[in-house]
Every structure is written in structure tokens, then in C-alpha cells.
TITORKOL-274463 format. One record per residue (C-alpha): residue number from 1; residue in three letters; x, y, z. Coordinates in Angstrom, 1 decimal. Layout:
NUM|ALA|X|Y|Z $
...
END
This chain:
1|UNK|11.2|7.0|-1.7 $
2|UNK|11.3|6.6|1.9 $
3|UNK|8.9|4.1|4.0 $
4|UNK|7.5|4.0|7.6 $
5|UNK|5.6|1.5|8.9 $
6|UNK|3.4|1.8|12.5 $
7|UNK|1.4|-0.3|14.5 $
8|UNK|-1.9|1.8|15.2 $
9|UNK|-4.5|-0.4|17.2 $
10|UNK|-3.6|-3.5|16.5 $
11|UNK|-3.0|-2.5|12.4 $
12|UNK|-0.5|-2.2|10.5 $
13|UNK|0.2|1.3|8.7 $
14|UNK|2.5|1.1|5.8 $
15|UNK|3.7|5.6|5.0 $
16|UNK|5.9|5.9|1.8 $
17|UNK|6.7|9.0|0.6 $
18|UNK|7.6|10.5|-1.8 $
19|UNK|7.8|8.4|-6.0 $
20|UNK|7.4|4.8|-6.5 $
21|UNK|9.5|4.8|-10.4 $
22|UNK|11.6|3.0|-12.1 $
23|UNK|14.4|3.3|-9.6 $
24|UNK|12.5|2.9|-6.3 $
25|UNK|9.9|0.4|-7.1 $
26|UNK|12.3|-2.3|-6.0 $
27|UNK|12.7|-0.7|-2.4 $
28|UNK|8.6|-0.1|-2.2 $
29|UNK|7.8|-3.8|-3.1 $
30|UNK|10.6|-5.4|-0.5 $
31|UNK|8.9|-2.9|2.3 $
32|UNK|5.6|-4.1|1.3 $
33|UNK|6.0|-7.7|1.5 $
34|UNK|7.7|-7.0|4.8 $
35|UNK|4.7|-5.4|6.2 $
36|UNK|2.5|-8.1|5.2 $
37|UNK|4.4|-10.4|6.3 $
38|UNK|4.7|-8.2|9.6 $
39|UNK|0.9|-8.2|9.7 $
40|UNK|0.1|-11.8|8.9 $
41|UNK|2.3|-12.6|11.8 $
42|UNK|0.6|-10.9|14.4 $
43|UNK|-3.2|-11.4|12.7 $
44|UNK|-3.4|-7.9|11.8 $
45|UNK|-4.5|-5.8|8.4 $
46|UNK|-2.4|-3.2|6.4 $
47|UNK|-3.5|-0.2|5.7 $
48|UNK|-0.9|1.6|3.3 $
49|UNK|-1.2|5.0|3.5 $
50|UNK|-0.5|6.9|0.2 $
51|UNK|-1.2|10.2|1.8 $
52|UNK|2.6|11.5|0.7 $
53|UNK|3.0|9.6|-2.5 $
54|UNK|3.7|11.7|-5.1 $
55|UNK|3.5|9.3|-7.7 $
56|UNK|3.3|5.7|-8.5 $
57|UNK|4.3|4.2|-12.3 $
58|UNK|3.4|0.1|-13.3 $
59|UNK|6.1|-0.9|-11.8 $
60|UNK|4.6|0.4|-8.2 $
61|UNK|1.5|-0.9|-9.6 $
62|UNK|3.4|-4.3|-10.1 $
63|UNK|4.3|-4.1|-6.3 $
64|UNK|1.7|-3.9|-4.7 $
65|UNK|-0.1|-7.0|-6.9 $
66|UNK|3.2|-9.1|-5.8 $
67|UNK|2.2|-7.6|-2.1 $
68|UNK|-1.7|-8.9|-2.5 $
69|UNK|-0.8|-12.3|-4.1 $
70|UNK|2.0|-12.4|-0.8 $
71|UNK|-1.2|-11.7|1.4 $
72|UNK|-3.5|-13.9|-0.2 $
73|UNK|-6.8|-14.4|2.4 $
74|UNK|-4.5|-14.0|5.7 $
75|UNK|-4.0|-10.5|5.4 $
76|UNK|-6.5|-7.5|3.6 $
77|UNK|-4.3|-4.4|2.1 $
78|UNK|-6.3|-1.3|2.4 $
79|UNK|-5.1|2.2|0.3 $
80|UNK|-5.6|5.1|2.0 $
81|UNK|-5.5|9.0|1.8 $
82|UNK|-4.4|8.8|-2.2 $
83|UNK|-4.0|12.0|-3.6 $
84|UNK|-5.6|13.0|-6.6 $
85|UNK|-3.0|12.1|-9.2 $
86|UNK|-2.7|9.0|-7.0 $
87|UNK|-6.7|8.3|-7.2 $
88|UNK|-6.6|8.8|-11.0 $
89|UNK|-3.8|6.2|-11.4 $
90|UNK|-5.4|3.7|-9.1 $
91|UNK|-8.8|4.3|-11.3 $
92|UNK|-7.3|3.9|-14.5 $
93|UNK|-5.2|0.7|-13.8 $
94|UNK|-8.3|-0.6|-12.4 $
95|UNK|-6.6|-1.3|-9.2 $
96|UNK|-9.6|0.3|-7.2 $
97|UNK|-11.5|-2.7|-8.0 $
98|UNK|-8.3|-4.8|-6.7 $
99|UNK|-8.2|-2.8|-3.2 $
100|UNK|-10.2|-1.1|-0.8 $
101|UNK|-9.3|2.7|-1.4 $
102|UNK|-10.6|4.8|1.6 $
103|UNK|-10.3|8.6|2.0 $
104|UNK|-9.0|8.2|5.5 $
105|UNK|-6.2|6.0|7.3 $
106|UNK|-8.8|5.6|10.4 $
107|UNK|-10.9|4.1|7.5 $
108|UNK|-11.5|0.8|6.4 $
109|UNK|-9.1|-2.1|6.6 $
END
């Protein structure tokens, strides 16, 4: 899993790539709580773009709730760009109803 993380007018984008498993998920939450608390520092949002994420398992899942409790009100967390597989395991987990998922990076957030 690798992770890149870009300011884009004043927001925050947040580009892993590649699996969030067993043996990455570690990696993906300490870069998440990074960028949030990147973004609550200079009053911005994060947009995490899932557009090259091949796959996420719970423990990705578990990351990015330890992410949204880290950015409580200060900060919103937007998914964008999921891929199908991606949008299926957002549904199921429910985290759709958690986070704002938005076709588009320029979206949302």
C-alpha cells in the first residue's frame, strides 16, 4: 500500500493505492490520522481518494473509524472515486451511512 497526500484548494487529498489487509492496515490508519491531523491544523477537510484501492478488509474499515473518531467535528472525511468492489464494501459494512462517498475527488467534502 503506498499513500500520497496533497493540498488541492485549501483541502486535504489523502491517495492510497494499492490493498488495505491484514499487513498494511497499520501503515493506512497512521497516514490517516496524520492527515487529519494535517487538516485540522490548517482548518481544512479530507477528502480520501480511493480511486486506486484495490481493496480494503475490516481492519481498513477499523482505520478509517479510528480516523473519524480522531476528527471528531473539527475535521469532515469525505471518500471519493471508490471503485466498484470498493463501493460494495463500503455499502455492506454500512460505512456509506458513516461517510460522505462521492463519485468525484472535486466532489463533496
Amino acid at each position: 500500500m503506498d499513500w500520497q497526500v496533497r493540498n488541492e484548494d485549501g483541502r486535504l487529498i489523502g491517495e492510497p493505492a494499492g490493498r488495505v489487509d491484514e499487513t498494511t492496515w497499520e501503515a493506512f490508519s497512521g497516514h490517516l490520522i496524520a492527515a487529519v491531523r494535517e487538516a485540522a491544523a490548517i482548518g481544512s477537510s479530507l477528502t480520501v481518494d480511493l480511486s486506486r484501492l484495490d481493496y480494503m478488509s475490516s481492519r481498513g474499515l477499523r482505520a478509517l473509524t479510528i480516523a473519524k473518531r480522531e476528527a471528531g467535528d473539527q475535521v469532515a472525511i469525505t471518500l471519493a472515486s471508490p471503485n466498484e468492489r470498493m463501493r460494495e464494501i463500503l455499502a455492506i459494512s454500512r460505512y456509506d451511512k458513516l461517510f460522505e462517498i462521492v463519485d468525484e475527488v472535486g466532489s463533496g467534502g
